[in-house]
Backbone as a chain_set.jsonl record, in Angstrom:
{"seq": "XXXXXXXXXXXXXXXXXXXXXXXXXXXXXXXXXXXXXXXXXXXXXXXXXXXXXXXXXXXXXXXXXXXXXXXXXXXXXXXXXXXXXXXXXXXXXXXXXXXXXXXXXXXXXXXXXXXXXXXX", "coords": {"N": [[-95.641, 46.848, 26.105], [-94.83, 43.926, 27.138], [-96.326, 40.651, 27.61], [-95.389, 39.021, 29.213], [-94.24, 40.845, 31.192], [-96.583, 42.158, 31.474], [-98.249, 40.362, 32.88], [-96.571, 39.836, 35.106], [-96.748, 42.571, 36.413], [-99.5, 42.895, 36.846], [-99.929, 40.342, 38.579], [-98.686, 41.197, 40.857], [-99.965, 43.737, 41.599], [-102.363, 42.216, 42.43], [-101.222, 41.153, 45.054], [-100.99, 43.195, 45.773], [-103.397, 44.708, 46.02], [-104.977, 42.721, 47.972], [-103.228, 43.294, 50.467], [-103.789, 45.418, 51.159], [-106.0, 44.854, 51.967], [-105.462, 43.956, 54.007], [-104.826, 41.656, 54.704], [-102.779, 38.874, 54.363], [-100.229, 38.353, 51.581], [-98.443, 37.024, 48.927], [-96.176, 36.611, 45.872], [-96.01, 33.96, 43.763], [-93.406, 31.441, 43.029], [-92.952, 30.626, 39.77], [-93.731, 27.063, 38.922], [-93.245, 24.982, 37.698], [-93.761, 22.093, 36.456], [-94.626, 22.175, 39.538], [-96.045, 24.096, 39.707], [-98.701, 25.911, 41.438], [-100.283, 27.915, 40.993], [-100.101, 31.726, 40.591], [-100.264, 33.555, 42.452], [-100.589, 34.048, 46.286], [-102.973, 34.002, 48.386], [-103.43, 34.704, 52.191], [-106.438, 34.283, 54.731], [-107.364, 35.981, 57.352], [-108.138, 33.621, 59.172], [-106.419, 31.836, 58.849], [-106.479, 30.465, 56.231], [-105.494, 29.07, 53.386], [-105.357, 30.516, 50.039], [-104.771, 30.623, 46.504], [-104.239, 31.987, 43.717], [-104.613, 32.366, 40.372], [-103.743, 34.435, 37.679], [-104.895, 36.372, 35.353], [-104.439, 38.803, 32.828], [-105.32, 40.036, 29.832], [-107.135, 40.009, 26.505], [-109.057, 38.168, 25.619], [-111.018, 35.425, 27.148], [-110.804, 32.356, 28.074], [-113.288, 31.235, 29.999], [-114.405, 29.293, 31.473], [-112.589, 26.664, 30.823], [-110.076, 27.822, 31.351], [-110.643, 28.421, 34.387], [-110.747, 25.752, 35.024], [-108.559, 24.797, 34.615], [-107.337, 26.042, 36.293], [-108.156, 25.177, 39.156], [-107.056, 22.283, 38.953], [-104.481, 22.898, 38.957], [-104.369, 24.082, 41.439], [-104.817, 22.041, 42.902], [-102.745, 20.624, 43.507], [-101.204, 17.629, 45.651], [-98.601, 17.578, 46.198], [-97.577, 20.462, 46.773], [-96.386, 23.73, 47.92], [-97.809, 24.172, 50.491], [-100.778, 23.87, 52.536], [-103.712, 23.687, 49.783], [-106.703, 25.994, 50.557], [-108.84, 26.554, 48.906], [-109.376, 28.158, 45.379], [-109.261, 30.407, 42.922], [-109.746, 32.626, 39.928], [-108.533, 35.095, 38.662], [-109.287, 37.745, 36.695], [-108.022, 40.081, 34.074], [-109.283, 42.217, 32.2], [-108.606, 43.776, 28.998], [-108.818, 45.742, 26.485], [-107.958, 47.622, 23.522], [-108.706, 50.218, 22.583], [-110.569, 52.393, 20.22], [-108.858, 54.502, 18.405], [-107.167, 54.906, 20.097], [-103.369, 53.921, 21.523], [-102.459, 51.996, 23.479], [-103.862, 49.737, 25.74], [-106.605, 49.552, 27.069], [-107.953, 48.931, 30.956], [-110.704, 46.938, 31.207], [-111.771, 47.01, 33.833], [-111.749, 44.201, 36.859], [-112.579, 40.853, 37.538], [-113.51, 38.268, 39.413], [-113.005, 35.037, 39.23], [-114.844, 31.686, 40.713], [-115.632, 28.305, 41.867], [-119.166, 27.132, 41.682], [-119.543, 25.832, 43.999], [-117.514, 26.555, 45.851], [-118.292, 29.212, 45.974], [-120.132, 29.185, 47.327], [-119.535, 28.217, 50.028], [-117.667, 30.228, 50.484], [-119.27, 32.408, 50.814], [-121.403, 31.542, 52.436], [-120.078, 31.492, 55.429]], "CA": [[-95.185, 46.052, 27.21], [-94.137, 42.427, 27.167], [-97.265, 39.593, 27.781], [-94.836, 38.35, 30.792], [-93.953, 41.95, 32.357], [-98.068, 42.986, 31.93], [-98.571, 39.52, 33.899], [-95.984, 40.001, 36.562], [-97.322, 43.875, 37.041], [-100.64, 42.274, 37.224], [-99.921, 39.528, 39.95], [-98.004, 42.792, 42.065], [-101.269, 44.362, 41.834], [-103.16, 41.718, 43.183], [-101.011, 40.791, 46.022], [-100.993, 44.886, 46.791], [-104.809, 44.967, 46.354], [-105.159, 41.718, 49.372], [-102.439, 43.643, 51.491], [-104.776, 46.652, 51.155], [-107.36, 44.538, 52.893], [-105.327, 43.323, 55.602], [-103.949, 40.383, 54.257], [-100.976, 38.181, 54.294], [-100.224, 37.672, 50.035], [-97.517, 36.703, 47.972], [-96.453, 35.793, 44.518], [-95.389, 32.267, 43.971], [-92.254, 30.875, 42.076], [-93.407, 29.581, 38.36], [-92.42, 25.463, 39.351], [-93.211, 23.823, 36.142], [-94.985, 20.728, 36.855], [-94.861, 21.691, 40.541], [-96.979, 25.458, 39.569], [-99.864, 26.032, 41.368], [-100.328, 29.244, 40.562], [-99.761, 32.894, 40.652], [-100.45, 34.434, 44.148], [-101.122, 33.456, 47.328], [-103.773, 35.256, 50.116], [-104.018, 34.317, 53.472], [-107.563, 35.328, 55.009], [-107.406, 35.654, 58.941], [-108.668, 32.219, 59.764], [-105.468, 31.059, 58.148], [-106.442, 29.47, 55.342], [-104.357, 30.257, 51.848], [-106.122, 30.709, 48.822], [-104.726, 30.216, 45.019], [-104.965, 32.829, 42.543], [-104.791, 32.275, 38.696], [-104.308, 35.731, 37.199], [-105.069, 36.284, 33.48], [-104.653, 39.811, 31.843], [-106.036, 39.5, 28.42], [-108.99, 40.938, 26.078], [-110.186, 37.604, 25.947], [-110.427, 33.817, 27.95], [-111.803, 31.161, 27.704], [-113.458, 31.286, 31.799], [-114.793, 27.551, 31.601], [-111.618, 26.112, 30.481], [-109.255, 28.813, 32.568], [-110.605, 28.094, 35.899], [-110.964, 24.43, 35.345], [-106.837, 24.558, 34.433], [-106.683, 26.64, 37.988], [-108.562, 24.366, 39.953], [-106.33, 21.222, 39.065], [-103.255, 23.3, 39.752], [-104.17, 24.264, 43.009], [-105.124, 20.708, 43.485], [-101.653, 19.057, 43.393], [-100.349, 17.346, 46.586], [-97.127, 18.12, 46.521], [-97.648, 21.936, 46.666], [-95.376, 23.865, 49.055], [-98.687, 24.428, 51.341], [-102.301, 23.109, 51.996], [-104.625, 24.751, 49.498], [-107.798, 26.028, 50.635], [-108.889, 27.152, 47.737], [-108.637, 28.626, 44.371], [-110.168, 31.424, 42.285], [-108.737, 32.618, 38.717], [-108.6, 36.645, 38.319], [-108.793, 38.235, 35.068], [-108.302, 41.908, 33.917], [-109.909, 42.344, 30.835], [-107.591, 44.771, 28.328], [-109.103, 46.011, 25.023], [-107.41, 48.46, 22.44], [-110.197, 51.577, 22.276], [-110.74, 53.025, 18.856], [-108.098, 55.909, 18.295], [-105.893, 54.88, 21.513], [-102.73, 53.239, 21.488], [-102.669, 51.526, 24.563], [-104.819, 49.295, 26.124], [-107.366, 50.056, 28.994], [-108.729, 47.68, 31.43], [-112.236, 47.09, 31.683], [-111.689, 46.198, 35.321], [-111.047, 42.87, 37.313], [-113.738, 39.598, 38.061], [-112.79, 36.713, 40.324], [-114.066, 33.707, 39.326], [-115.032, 30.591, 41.588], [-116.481, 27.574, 40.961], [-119.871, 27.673, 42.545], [-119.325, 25.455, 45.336], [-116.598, 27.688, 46.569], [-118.315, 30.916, 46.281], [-121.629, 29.011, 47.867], [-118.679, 28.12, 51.269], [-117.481, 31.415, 50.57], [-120.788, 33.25, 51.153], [-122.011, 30.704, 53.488], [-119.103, 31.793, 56.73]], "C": [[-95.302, 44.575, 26.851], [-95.588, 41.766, 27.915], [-96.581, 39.552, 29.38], [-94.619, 39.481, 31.672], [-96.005, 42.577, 32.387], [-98.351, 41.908, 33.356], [-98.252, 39.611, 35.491], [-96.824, 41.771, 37.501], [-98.649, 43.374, 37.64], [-100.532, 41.383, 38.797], [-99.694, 40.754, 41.275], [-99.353, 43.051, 42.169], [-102.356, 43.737, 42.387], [-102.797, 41.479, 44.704], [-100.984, 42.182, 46.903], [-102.3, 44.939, 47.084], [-105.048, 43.863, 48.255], [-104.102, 42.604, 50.692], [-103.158, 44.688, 52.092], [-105.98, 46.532, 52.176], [-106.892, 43.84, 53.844], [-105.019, 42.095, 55.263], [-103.208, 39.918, 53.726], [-101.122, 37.641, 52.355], [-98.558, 37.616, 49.558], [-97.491, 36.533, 46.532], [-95.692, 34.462, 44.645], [-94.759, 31.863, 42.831], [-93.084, 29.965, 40.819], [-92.312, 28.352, 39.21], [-92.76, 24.631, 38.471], [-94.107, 22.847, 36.545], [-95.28, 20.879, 38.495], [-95.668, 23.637, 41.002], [-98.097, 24.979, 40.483], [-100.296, 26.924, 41.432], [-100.135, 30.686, 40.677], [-99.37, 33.755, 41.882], [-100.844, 33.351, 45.112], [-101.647, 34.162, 48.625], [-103.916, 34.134, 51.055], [-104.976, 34.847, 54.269], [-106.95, 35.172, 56.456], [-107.35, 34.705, 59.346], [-107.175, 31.513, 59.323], [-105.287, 30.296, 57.038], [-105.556, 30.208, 54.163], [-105.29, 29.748, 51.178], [-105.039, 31.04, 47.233], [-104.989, 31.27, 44.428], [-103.989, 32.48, 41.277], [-104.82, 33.708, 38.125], [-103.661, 36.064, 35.718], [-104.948, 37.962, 33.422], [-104.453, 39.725, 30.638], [-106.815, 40.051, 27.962], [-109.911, 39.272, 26.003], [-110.142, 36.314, 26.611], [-111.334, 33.22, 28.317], [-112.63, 30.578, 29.312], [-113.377, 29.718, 32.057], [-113.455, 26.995, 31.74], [-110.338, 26.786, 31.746], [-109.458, 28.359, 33.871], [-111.104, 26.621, 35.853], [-109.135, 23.908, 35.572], [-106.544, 24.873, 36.192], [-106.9, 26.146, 38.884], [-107.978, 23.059, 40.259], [-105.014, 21.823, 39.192], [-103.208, 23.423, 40.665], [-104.207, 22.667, 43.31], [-104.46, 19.768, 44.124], [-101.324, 19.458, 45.078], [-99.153, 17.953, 46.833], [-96.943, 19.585, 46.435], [-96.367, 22.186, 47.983], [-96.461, 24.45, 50.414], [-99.909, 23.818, 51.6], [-102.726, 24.694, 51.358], [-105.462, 24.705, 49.797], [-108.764, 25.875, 49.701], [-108.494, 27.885, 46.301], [-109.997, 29.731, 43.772], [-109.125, 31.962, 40.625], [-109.225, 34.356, 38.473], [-108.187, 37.233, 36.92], [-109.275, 39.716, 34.629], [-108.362, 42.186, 32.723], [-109.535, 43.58, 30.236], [-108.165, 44.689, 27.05], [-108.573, 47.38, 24.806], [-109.233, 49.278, 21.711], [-109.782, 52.106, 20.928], [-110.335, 54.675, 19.125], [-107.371, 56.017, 19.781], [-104.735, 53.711, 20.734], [-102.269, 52.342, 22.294], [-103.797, 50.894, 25.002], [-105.606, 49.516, 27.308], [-108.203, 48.832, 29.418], [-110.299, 48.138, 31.637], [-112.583, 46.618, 33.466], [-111.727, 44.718, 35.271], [-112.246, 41.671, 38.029], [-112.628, 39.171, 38.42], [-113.896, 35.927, 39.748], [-113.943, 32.108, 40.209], [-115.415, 29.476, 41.115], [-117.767, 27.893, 42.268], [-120.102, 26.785, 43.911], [-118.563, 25.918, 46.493], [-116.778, 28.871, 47.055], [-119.623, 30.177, 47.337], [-120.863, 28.776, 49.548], [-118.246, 29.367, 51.514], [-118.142, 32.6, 51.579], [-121.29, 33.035, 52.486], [-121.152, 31.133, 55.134], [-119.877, 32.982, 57.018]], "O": [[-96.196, 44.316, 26.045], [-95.985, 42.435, 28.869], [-97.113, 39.939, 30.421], [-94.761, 39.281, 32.878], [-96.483, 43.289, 33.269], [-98.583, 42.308, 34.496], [-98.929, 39.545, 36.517], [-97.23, 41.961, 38.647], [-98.846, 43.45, 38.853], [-100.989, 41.773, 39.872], [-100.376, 41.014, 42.265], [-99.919, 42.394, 43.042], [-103.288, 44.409, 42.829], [-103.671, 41.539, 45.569], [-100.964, 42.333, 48.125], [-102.611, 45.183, 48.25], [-105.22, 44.361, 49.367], [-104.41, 42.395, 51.866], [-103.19, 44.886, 53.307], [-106.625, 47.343, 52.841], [-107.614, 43.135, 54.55], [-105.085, 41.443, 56.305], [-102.797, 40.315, 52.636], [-101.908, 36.789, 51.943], [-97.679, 38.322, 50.054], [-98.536, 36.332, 45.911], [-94.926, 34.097, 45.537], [-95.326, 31.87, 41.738], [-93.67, 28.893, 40.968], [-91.192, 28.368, 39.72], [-92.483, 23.438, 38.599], [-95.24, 23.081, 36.966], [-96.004, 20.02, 38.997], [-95.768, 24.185, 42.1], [-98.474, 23.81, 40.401], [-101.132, 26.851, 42.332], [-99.505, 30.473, 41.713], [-98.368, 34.432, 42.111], [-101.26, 32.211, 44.904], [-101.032, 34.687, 49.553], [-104.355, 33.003, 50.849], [-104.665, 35.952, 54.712], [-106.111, 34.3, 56.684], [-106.397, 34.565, 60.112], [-107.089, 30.348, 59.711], [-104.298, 29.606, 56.789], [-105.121, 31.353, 54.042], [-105.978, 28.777, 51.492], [-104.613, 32.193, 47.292], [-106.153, 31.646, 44.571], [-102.765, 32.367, 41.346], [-105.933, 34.23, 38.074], [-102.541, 36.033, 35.208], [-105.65, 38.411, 34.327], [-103.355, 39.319, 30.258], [-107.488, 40.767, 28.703], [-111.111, 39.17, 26.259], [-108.971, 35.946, 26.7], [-112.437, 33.496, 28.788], [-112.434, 29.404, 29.625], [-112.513, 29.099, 32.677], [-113.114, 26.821, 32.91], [-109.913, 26.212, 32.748], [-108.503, 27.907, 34.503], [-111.921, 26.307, 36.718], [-108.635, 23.066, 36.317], [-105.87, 24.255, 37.016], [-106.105, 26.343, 39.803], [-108.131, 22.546, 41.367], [-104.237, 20.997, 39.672], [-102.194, 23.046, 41.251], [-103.384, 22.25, 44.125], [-104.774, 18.791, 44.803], [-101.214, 20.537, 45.66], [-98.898, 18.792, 47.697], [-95.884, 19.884, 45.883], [-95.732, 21.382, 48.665], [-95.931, 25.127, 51.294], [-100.202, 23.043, 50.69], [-102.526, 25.86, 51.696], [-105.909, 23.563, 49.694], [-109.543, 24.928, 49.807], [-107.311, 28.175, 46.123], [-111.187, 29.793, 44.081], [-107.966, 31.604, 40.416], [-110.365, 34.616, 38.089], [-107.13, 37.186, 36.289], [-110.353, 40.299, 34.745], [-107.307, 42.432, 32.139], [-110.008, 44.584, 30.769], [-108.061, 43.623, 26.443], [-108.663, 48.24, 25.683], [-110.179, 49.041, 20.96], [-108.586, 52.204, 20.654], [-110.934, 55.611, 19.654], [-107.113, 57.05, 20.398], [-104.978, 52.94, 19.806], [-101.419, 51.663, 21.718], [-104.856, 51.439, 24.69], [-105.129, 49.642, 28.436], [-108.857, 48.04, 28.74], [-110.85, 49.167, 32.028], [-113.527, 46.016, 33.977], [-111.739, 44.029, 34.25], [-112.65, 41.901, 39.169], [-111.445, 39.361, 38.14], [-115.121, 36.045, 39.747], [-112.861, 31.521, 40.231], [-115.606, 29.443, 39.899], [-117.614, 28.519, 43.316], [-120.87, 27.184, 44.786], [-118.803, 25.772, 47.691], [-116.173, 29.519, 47.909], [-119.993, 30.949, 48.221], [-121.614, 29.165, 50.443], [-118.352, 29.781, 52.669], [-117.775, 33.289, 52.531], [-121.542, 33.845, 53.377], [-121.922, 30.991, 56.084], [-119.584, 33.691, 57.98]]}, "num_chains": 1, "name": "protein.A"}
Protein backbone atom coordinates (compact mmCIF):
# COMPACT_ATOMS: atom_id res chain seq x y z
CA UNK A 1 0.00 0.00 0.00
CA UNK A 2 0.98 3.52 -0.93
CA UNK A 3 2.53 5.91 2.25
CA UNK A 4 -0.47 8.41 1.13
CA UNK A 5 -3.42 5.69 0.84
CA UNK A 6 -2.02 3.98 4.48
CA UNK A 7 -2.32 7.79 5.74
CA UNK A 8 -5.69 8.59 4.31
CA UNK A 9 -7.03 4.93 5.67
CA UNK A 10 -5.49 6.00 8.85
CA UNK A 11 -7.12 9.56 9.24
CA UNK A 12 -10.78 7.49 8.19
CA UNK A 13 -10.03 5.46 11.11
CA UNK A 14 -9.61 8.09 13.41
CA UNK A 15 -12.47 10.20 12.48
CA UNK A 16 -14.62 6.64 12.68
CA UNK A 17 -12.96 5.85 16.06
CA UNK A 18 -14.30 9.82 17.56
CA UNK A 19 -17.76 9.12 15.79
CA UNK A 20 -17.75 5.86 17.79
CA UNK A 21 -17.62 8.02 20.86
CA UNK A 22 -20.23 10.34 20.00
CA UNK A 23 -18.48 12.85 18.27
CA UNK A 24 -18.74 15.35 15.56
CA UNK A 25 -15.11 14.54 13.29
CA UNK A 26 -13.89 15.17 10.03
CA UNK A 27 -10.93 15.05 7.77
CA UNK A 28 -9.55 18.32 6.64
CA UNK A 29 -8.48 19.46 3.05
CA UNK A 30 -4.39 19.28 2.76
CA UNK A 31 -4.11 23.60 2.28
CA UNK A 32 -0.47 23.96 1.85
CA UNK A 33 0.63 26.82 3.82
CA UNK A 34 -2.96 27.15 5.05
CA UNK A 35 -2.75 23.00 6.60
CA UNK A 36 -3.53 22.63 9.93
CA UNK A 37 -3.82 19.30 10.01
CA UNK A 38 -5.40 16.00 9.46
CA UNK A 39 -8.76 15.61 11.37
CA UNK A 40 -10.94 17.46 13.19
CA UNK A 41 -13.11 16.30 16.66
CA UNK A 42 -15.60 18.24 18.15
CA UNK A 43 -16.09 17.28 21.99
CA UNK A 44 -19.68 18.28 23.30
CA UNK A 45 -18.73 21.57 24.83
CA UNK A 46 -18.00 22.60 21.28
CA UNK A 47 -14.66 23.02 21.17
CA UNK A 48 -12.62 21.45 17.93
CA UNK A 49 -9.55 19.78 18.43
CA UNK A 50 -6.55 19.20 15.73
CA UNK A 51 -5.25 15.92 14.99
CA UNK A 52 -1.77 15.20 13.41
CA UNK A 53 -1.87 11.56 12.35
CA UNK A 54 1.42 9.71 11.67
CA UNK A 55 1.44 5.94 10.61
CA UNK A 56 5.00 4.91 10.63
CA UNK A 57 7.53 2.37 12.48
CA UNK A 58 9.24 5.26 13.60
CA UNK A 59 8.94 9.41 14.63
CA UNK A 60 10.58 11.61 15.86
CA UNK A 61 7.54 12.59 18.91
CA UNK A 62 9.50 15.81 20.14
CA UNK A 63 9.91 17.26 16.80
CA UNK A 64 6.32 15.77 15.34
CA UNK A 65 4.15 17.33 17.84
CA UNK A 66 6.06 20.52 18.03
CA UNK A 67 5.40 20.71 13.86
CA UNK A 68 1.51 19.95 15.00
CA UNK A 69 1.26 22.44 17.51
CA UNK A 70 2.40 25.41 15.16
CA UNK A 71 0.01 24.15 12.53
CA UNK A 72 -2.85 24.18 14.57
CA UNK A 73 -1.67 27.51 15.69
CA UNK A 74 -2.18 29.54 12.46
CA UNK A 75 -4.79 32.37 12.47
CA UNK A 76 -6.11 32.10 9.44
CA UNK A 77 -7.42 28.51 9.91
CA UNK A 78 -10.97 27.83 8.66
CA UNK A 79 -12.02 27.56 12.57
CA UNK A 80 -10.89 28.47 16.19
CA UNK A 81 -8.51 25.78 17.39
CA UNK A 82 -8.88 24.49 20.74
CA UNK A 83 -6.39 22.33 20.66
CA UNK A 84 -4.08 19.89 19.15
CA UNK A 85 -2.75 16.37 19.75
CA UNK A 86 -0.56 14.30 17.08
CA UNK A 87 -1.71 10.44 16.74
CA UNK A 88 0.62 7.86 15.68
CA UNK A 89 0.13 4.13 14.74
CA UNK A 90 3.20 2.47 15.08
CA UNK A 91 3.72 -0.27 11.95
CA UNK A 92 6.66 -2.73 12.11
CA UNK A 93 7.45 -5.61 9.54
CA UNK A 94 7.43 -8.98 12.01
CA UNK A 95 10.07 -11.54 11.22
CA UNK A 96 8.62 -14.02 8.51
CA UNK A 97 5.44 -11.68 7.68
CA UNK A 98 4.97 -9.69 4.76
CA UNK A 99 2.89 -7.08 5.87
CA UNK A 100 3.07 -4.80 8.49
CA UNK A 101 1.17 -4.95 11.90
CA UNK A 102 0.37 -2.14 14.11
CA UNK A 103 1.56 -2.02 17.47
CA UNK A 104 -1.47 0.08 18.33
CA UNK A 105 -2.23 3.93 18.53
CA UNK A 106 -0.79 6.84 21.36
CA UNK A 107 -2.04 10.41 21.37
CA UNK A 108 0.34 12.70 22.23
CA UNK A 109 -0.18 16.21 24.02
CA UNK A 110 1.94 18.60 25.18
CA UNK A 111 1.68 18.53 28.92
CA UNK A 112 -0.13 21.59 29.48
CA UNK A 113 -2.94 20.31 27.37
CA UNK A 114 -3.26 16.95 28.81
CA UNK A 115 -2.82 18.76 32.50
CA UNK A 116 -6.46 21.14 31.04
CA UNK A 117 -7.45 18.01 29.62
CA UNK A 118 -7.48 16.00 32.87
CA UNK A 119 -8.18 18.96 34.92
CA UNK A 120 -12.38 19.44 33.40
Amino acid sequence: MRPKDQGTRFETEIVNAAHDAGLRAWRLAEGGSHDIGDVAIETTDGDTYVVECKHRERLGVHGALAKTLAKADKEDGPFLVSGAALVWKRSVLREGNERRTSEGVVVCVSLGEWLELIGR
